[in-house]
C-alpha positions in Angstrom: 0.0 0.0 0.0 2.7 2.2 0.7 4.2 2.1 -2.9 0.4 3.1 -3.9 1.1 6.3 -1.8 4.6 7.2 -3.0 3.3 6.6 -6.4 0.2 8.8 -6.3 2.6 11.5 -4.5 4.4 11.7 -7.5 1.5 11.7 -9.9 0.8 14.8 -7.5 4.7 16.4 -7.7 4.0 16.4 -11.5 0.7 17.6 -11.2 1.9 20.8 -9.3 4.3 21.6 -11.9 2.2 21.5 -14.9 -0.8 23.8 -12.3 2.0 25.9 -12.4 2.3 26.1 -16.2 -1.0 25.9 -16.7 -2.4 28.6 -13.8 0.3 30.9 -15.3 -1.1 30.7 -19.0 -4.5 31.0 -17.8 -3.6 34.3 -15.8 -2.0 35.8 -18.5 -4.9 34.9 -21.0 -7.9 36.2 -18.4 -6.3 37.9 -15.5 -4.9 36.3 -12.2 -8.0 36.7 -10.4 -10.0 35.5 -13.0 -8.0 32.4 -12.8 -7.9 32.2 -9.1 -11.9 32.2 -9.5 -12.1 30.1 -12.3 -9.8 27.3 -10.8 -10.3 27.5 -7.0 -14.7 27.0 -8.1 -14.2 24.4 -10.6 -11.9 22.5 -8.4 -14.7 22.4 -5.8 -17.2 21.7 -8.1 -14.5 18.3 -9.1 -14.3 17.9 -5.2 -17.8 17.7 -4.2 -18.7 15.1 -7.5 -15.6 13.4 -6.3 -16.7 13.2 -2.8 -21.0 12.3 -3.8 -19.3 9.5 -5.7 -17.3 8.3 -3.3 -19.4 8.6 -0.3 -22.8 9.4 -2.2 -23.5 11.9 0.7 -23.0 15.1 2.0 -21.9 13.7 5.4 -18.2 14.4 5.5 -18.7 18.0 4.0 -21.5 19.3 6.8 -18.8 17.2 9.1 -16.3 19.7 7.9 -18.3 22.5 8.0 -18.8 21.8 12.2 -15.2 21.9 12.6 -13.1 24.9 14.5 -12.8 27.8 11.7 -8.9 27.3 12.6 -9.7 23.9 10.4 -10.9 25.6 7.9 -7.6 27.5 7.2 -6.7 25.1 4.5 -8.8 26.4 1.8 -7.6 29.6 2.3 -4.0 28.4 2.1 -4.7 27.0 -0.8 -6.2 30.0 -2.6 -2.7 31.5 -1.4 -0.9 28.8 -3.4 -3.0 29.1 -6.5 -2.6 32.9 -6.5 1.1 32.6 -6.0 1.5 30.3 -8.7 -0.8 32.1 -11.5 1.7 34.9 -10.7 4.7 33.9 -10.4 4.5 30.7 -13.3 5.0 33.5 -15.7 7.3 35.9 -14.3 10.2 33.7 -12.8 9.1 30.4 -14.6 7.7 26.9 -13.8 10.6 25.3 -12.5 11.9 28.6 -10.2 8.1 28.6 -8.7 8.0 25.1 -8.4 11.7 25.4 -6.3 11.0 28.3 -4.4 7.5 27.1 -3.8 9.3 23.6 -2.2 11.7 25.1 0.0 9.0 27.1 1.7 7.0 24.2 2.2 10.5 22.4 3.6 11.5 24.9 6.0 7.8 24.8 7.2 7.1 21.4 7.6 10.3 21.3 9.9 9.1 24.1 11.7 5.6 22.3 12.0 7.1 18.9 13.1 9.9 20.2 15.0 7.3 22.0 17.4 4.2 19.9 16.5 2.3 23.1 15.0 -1.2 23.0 14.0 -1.5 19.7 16.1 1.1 17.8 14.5 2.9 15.2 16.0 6.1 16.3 17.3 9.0 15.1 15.4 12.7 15.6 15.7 14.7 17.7 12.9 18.0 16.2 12.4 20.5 18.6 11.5 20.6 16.5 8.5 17.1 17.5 7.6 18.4 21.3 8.0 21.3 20.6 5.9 19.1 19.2 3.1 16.4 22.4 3.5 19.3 24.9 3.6 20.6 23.1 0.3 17.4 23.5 -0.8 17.3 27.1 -0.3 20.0 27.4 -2.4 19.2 25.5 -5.2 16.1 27.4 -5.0 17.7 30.4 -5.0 20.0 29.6 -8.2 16.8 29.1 -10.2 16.0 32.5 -10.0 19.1 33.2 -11.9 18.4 33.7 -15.6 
């Protein structure tokens, strides 16, 4: 089951990158918040027909809804990653978005295990781990050079 995961996480890494290309194009063709709109509804119209099929119910989405707005914060993180991309896709390219988009997430998924954020569990970061997200930095930083 595992390999299912790894596998569908890279059928998601690949995903990200052509959003990035894609969400880029589309701002550029309609406007970024055009795009955010466009993207951010259609992808919860996809969700919900997703979800009836799945569960044929609304149970899971009214669950949702009665959770702490704190919860909730996910969608709007997500309309922060859309936006970012749709900008920045076609200004510094796919693969420096896609870079500087990672180490961010990196340095805050240590920070969120390290301190068991959000309600986390609490892991240890190695100072390998910080090696490896301060390399990333870098390499993050030398696709912005053009």
């Amino acid at each position: 089951m595992n390999v299912l995961v790894v596998l569908f996480a890279i059928v998601a890494g690949v995903a990200g990158s052509v959003q990035v290309a894609v969400m880029a194009k589309l701002g550029d063709r309609v406007g970024v918040f055009g795009a955010l709109a466009w993207a951010t509804s259609l992808a919860a119209l996809l969700a919900i027909a997703l979800m009836l099929a799945a569960r044929q119910g609304f149970g899971e989405f009214t669950a949702a809804a009665r959770e702490p707005l704190w919860l909730w914060s996910g969608a709007l993180m997500s309309i922060v990653i859309v936006l970012a991309i749709t900008v920045a896709g076609s200004r510094i390219g796919v693969i420096a978005t896609v870079s500087v988009l990672l180490a961010g997430q990196f340095a805050a998924g240590a920070a969120i295990d390290r301190w068991g954020l959000l309600g986390a569990e609490r892991l240890g970061v190695s100072w390998w781990r910080i090696l490896g997200i301060v390399l990333l930095g870098i390499g993050a930083g030398l696709t912005l050079k053009r």
